[in-house]
N, C-alpha and C positions, 0 to 999 in steps of 0.2 A: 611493611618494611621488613627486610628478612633477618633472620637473628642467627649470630655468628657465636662459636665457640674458639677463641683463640689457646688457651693454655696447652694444645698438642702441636704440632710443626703438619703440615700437609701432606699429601700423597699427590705429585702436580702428574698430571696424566699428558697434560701436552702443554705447551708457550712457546710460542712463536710471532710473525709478523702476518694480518692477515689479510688480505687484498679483496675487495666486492666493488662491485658496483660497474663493472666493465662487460659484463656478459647480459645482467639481469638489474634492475633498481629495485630488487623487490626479493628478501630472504628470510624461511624459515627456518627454524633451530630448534632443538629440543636435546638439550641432555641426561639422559638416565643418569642418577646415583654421583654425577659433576658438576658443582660450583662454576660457574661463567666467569670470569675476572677482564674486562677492557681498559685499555689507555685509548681514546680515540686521539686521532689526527684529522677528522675532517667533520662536516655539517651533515645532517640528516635529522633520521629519526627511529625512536626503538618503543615498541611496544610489547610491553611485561601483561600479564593478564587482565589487557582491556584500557592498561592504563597508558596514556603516551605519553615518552619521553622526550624531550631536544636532545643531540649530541651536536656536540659543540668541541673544538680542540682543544685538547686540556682535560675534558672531562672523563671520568672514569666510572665504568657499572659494576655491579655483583650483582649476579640472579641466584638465585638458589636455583640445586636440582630438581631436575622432571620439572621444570617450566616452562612452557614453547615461547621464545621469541621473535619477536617480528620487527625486521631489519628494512628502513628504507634508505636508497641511499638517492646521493643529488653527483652523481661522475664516480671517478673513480676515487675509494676510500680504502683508509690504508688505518689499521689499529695494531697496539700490541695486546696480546690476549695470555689469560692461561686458565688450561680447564684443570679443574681439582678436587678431591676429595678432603673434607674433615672430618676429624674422630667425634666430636661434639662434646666432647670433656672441656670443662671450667666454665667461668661465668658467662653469662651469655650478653650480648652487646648490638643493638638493635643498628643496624646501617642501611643509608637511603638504598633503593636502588642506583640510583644517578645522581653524581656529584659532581662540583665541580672541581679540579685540585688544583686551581690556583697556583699559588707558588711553589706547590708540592709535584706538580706533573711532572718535570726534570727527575727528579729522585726517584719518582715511580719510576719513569721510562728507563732508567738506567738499570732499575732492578728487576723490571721486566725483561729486557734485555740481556742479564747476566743469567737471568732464569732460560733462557730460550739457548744462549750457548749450552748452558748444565745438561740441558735435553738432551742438544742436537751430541755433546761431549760423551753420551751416556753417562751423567755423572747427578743421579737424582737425590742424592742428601744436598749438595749443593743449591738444585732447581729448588728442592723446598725449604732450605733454610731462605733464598730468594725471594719467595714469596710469600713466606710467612713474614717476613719485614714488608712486604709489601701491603700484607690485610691489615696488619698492624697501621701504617701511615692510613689506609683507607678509611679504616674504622675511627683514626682519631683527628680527622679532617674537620676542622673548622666552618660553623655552617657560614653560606657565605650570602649574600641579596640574591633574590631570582632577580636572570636578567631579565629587560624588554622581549617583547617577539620579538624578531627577528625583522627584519622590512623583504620583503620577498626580492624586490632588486638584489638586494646585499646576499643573499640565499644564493641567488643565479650567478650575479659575478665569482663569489666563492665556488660554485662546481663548473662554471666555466675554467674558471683559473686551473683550478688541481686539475682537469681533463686535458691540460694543454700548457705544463712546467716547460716540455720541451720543447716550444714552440716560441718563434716572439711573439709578445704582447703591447698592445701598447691599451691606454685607461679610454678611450675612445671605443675601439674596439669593445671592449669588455664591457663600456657602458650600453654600447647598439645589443650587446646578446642578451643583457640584462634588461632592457625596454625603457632606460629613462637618459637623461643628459647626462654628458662625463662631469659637470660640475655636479649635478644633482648627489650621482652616485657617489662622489668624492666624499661630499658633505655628509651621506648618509654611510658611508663605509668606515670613517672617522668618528663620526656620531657613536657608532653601533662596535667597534672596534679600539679605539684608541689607536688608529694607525693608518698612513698610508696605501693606498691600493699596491704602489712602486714598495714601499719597504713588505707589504705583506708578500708579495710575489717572489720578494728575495730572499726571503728567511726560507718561504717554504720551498723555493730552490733547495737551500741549502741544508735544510730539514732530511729535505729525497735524498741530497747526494750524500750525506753523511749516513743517511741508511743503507744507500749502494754500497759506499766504500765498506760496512761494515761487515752487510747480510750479502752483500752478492759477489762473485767472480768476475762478474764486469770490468774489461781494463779501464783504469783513470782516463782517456777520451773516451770510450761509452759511456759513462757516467755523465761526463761533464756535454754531452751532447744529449743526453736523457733528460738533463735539467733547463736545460738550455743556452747554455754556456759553452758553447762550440774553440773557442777560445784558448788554450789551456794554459797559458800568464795569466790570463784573466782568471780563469777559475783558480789556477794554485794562489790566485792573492786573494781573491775572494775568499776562498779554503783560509788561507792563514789567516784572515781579520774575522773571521764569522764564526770560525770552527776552532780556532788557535794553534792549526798547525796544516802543513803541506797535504793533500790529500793521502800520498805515498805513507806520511806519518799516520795522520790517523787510520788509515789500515793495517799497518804495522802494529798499531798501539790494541786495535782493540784483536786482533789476532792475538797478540801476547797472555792480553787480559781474558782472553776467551778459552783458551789451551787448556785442558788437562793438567793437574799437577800431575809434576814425576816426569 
């Protein structure tokens, strides 16, 4: 379990958004003298020296530096990250690798996020007071139940799904790539999820497109045809009940919130 010194503020060397799983299902890593920090968004798996992890959405890592790790993915996977250095002044506070943040993942993701504008802003007192609120949530996370494995169906329709937001779907479909019956898979995606295949599909619609509107130059129909949403009444409503505002706004919004002071 690595042991953290919080009492300095960080040196965040990079944070951003980071995309795998499209070219290759299979990545190594290794950072000299950099702290690893993850918010995942999708299923796979991560192995720390020798030991395997689930990643799961929601969940969030810290590896310490100079540790190789080993990235599998299942489609395409999308996390927010930030690599970083600490002073190692103050008490020290022992944190899992891999957690799960529950009801805390929103708050991370937002702070990870304000950390990756500070970056991209050149504005790195910023990036690190970001994420030093961010080790801080990490470190005082609530431990929570390990869940079940996973049911390997429910694994396949999950990286079915994310490989193909922009595409239609329908729970038949998804159940034929996955190898069992669309009731089966319902039963066991509901089991394993507390949710609909149709409501999971939608959120993570709109998961993407809130990331496009944020992180990309994509005009409002590229986006909305990225997710699947070809539509664009449909999407601007969906935008307003999902997101709580017109897509045009929430880019507006976080452009603002992203800017440079001065």
């Amino acid at each position: 379990m690595p042991t953290i010194h919080l009492d300095r503020p960080p040196e965040v060397a990079a944070a951003g958004v980071g995309v795998h799983g499209t070219a290759t299902a299979h990545d190594v890593f290794r950072l000299p003298g950099l702290w690893q920090l993850h918010l995942y968004g999708y299923a796979g798996r991560l192995t720390v020296n020798g030991e395997v992890h689930a990643i799961r959405p929601g969940h969030v890592s810290l590896v310490p530096p100079d540790t190789s790790v080993e990235f599998r993915y299942l489609g395409r996977s999308e996390h927010l990250f930030a690599h970083l250095s600490l002073s190692g002044a103050g008490e020290p506070r022992q944190v899992p690798v891999m957690q799960d943040a529950g009801v805390h993942a929103t708050a991370l993701s937002e702070l990870l996020r304000r950390a990756a504008a500070a970056v991209a802003a050149a504005e790195p007192a910023q990036a690190s007071a970001e994420i030093w609120a961010a080790l801080w949530r990490v470190a005082r996370l609530p431990p929570v139940a390990p869940r079940v494995v996973p049911h390997p169906a429910v694994t396949g329709a999950v990286a079915y799904i994310e490989a193909r937001l922009a595409q239609p779907l329908t729970v038949p479909e998804i159940a034929r790539a996955a190898g069992v019956s669309h009731n089966h898979l319902s039963r066991l995606f509901r089991a394993e999820r507390g949710d609909t295949l149709v409501a999971y599909i939608r959120r993570r619609r709109l998961e993407r497109a809130g990331h496009l509107l944020r992180e990309s130059t994509l005009s409002i129909p590229a986006v909305a045809a990225s997710v699947g949403i070809p539509d664009l009444q449909a999407f601007n409503k969906v935008c307003r009940r999902e997101l709580g505002a017109s897509p045009r706004a929430v880019r507006a919004a976080w452009s603002r919130a992203g800017a440079p002071d001065g």
